[in-house]
C-alpha positions as CSV (number, residue, x, y, z in Angstrom):
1,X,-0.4,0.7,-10.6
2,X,-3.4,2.0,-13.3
3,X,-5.3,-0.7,-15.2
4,X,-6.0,0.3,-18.7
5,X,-9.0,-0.6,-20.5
6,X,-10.0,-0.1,-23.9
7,X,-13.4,0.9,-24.4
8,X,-15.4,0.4,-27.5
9,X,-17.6,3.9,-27.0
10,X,-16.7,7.2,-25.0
11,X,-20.2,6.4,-23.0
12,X,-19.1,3.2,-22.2
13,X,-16.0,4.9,-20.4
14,X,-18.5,6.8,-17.8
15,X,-19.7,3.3,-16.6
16,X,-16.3,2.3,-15.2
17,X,-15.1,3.2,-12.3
18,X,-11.0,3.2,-11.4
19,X,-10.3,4.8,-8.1
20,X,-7.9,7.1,-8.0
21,X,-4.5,5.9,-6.6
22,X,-4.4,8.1,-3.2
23,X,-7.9,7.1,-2.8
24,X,-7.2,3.1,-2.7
25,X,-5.7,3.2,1.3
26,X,-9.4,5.0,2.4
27,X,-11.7,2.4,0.9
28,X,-9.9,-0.6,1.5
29,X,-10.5,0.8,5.5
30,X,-13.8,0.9,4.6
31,X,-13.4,-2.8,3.5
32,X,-13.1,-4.1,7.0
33,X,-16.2,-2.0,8.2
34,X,-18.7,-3.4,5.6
35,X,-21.2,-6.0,7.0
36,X,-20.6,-9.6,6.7
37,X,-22.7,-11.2,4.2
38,X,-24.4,-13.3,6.9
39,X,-25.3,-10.3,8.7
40,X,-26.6,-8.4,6.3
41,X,-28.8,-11.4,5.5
42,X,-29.8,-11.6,9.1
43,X,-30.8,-8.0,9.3
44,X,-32.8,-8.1,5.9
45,X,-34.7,-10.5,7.4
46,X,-35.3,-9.2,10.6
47,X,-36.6,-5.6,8.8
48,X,-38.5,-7.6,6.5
49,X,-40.3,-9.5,9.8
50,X,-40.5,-5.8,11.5
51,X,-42.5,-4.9,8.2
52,X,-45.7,-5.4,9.1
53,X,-48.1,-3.2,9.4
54,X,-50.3,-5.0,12.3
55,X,-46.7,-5.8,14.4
56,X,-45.7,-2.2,14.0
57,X,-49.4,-0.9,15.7
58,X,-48.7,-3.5,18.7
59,X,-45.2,-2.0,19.0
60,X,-46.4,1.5,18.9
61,X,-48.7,0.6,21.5
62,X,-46.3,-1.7,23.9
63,X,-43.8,1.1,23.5
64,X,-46.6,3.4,25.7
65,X,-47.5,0.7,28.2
66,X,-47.5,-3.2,28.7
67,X,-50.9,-5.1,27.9
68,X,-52.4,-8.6,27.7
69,X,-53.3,-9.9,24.3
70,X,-57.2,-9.3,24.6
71,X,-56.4,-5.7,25.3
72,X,-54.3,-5.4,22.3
73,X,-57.2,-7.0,20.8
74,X,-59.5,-4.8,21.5
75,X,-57.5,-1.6,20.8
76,X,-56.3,-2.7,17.6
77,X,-59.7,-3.9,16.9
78,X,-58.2,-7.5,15.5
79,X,-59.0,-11.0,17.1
80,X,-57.2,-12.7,20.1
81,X,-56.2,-14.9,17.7
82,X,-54.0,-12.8,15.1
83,X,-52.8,-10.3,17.9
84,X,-51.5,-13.9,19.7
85,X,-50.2,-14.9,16.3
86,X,-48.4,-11.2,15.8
87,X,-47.1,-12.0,19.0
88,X,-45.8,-15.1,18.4
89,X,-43.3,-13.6,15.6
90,X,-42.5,-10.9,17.5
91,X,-41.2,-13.1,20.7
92,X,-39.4,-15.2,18.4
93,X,-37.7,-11.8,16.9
94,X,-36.8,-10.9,20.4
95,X,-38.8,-7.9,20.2
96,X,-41.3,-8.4,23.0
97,X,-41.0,-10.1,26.3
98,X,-44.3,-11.6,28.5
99,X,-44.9,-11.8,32.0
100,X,-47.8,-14.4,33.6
101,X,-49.9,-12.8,35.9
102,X,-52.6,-15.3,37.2
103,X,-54.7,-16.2,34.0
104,X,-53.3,-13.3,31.9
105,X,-49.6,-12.9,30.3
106,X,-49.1,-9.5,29.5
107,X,-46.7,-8.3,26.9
108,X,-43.9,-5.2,26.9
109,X,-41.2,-4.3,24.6
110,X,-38.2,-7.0,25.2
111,X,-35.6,-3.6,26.0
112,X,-34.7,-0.2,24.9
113,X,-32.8,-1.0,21.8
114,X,-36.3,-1.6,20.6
115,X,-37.7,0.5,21.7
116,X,-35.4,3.0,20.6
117,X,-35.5,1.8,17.0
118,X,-39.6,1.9,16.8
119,X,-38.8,6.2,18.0
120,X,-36.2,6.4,15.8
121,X,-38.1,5.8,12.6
122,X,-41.1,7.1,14.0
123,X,-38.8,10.9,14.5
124,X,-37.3,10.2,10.9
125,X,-40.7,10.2,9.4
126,X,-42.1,12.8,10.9
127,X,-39.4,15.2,10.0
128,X,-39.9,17.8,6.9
129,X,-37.2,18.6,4.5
């Protein structure tokens, strides 16, 4: 069944879009494999937190080798302080993991799935057209 619309100009009949009738039983497939609202939300989010410059140079560097913070520190030539604080958001992102080791805790990527992601987007930007 076609809808009909009447249109005031012939431009304005470019900005509607009707789908064509044996195109209806694709996209409504598609409908089921959209995210859910929350989802999407929760993943905005999480890219937005990921967005940061500093957290994305500890994560290049915890994706080579595990370190304590005044390591990080000191390669990243920041304080103890906003490394820890980096940290901090990153733990509570589930990104990184840490491990006690006498008077240290040392920090490592929390698994592959991030570490994949940091290699993916570092490959995509890196590639030339």
């Amino acid at each position: 069944m076609e809808t009909f619309v009447t249109l005031s100009t012939e431009s304005d009949a470019l900005l509607i879009c009707q789908p064509h009738t044996l195109e209806t039983q694709p996209l409504k497939v598609l409908q089921h494999k959209i995210l859910s609202v929350e989802k999407a939300q929760r993943m905005a989010e999480f890219f937005s937190l990921i967005g940061d410059g500093n957290r994305l140079r500890i994560i290049s560097i915890l994706a080579h080798q595990e370190l304590c913070v005044c390591d990080l520190a000191n390669i990243l030539n920041m304080t103890e302080s906003a490394v820890s604080h980096q940290l901090r958001t990153l733990k509570a992102m589930r990104l990184v993991r840490y491990e006690k080791r006498g008077r240290k805790v040392f920090y490592s990527l929390q698994d592959h799935h991030v570490l994949a992601l940091y290699q993916s987007v570092a490959e995509h930007l890196e590639e030339t057209d």
